[in-house]
Every structure is written in C-alpha cells, then in structure tokens.
C-alpha positions as CSV (number, residue, x, y, z in Angstrom):
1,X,20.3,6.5,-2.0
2,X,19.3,2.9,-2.3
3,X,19.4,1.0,1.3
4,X,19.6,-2.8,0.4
5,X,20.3,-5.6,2.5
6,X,19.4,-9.2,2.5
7,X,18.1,-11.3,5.5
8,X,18.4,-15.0,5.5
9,X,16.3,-17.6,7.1
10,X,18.0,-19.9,9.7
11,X,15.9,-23.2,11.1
12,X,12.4,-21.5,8.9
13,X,12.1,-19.3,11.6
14,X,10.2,-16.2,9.9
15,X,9.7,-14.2,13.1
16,X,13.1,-13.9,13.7
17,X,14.3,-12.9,10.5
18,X,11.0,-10.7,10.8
19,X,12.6,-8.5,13.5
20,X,15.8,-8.6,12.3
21,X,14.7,-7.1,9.1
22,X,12.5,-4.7,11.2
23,X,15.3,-3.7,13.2
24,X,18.0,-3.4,10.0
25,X,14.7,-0.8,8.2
26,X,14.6,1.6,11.8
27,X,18.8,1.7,11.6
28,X,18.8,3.0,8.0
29,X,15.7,4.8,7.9
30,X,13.7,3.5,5.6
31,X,10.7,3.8,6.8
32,X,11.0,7.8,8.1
33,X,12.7,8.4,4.5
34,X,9.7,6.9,2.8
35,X,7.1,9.0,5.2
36,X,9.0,12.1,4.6
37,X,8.6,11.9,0.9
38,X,5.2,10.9,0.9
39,X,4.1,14.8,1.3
40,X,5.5,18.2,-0.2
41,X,7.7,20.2,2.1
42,X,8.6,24.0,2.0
43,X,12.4,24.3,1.7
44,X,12.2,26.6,4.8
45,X,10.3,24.2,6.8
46,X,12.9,21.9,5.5
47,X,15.6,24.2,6.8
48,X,14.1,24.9,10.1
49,X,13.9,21.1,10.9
50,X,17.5,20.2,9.5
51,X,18.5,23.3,12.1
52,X,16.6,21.6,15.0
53,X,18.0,18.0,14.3
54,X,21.6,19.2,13.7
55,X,21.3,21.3,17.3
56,X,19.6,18.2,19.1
57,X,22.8,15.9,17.3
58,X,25.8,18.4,18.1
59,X,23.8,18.8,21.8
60,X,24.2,15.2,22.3
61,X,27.5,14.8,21.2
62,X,28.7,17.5,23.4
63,X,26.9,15.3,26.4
64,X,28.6,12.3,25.1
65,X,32.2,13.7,25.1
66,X,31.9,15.8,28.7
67,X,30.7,12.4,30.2
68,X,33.8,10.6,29.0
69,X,35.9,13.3,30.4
C-alpha cells in the first residue's frame, strides 16, 4: 500500500503547507505504519493487538450509533 499525495504551496508559505502535510501523514498513517515495521513482531502479538483495536473500534461504534438514537 503506497499513500501518495501532493501538497502545494500558496503565497511561499512553507509552514502551512508544513502542517497540512503533517496532518494529511497522521490521517493515513504513515508514520505509525512506518514505526510498526521498523521491528519484528510475533504473529500472536500481532493477533492479540488486531483483537484489542478491532474491540476498541466496534466499542466506539456502538457508542456512536446509541448516541444518535
């Protein structure tokens, strides 16, 4: 999975286009996906924390739909 994307400059203003391109990296991970494959992990440990996120995520959305109820 490749995640381009291009930022461009308005006015020469570098620290704007600066956060945006921070803030474009956080949304599709980039950075987390790049520490993650920095070091081996076990496929269980890999399991176990898939588990854990995917309880936290359907957790959430169950919050998320009761409160528009």
């Amino acid at each position: 999975m490749t995640n381009n994307f291009t930022i461009y400059l308005k006015d020469n203003n570098i620290e704007k286009a600066i956060k945006k391109m921070k803030t474009k990296m956080s949304k599709l991970g980039v950075v987390k996906t790049l520490r993650d494959n920095m070091r081996y992990e076990k496929p269980s440990d890999k399991k176990i924390r898939v588990r854990k996120a995917n309880i936290i995520n359907s957790r959430k959305k169950k919050r998320i739909r009761e409160k528009d109820l």
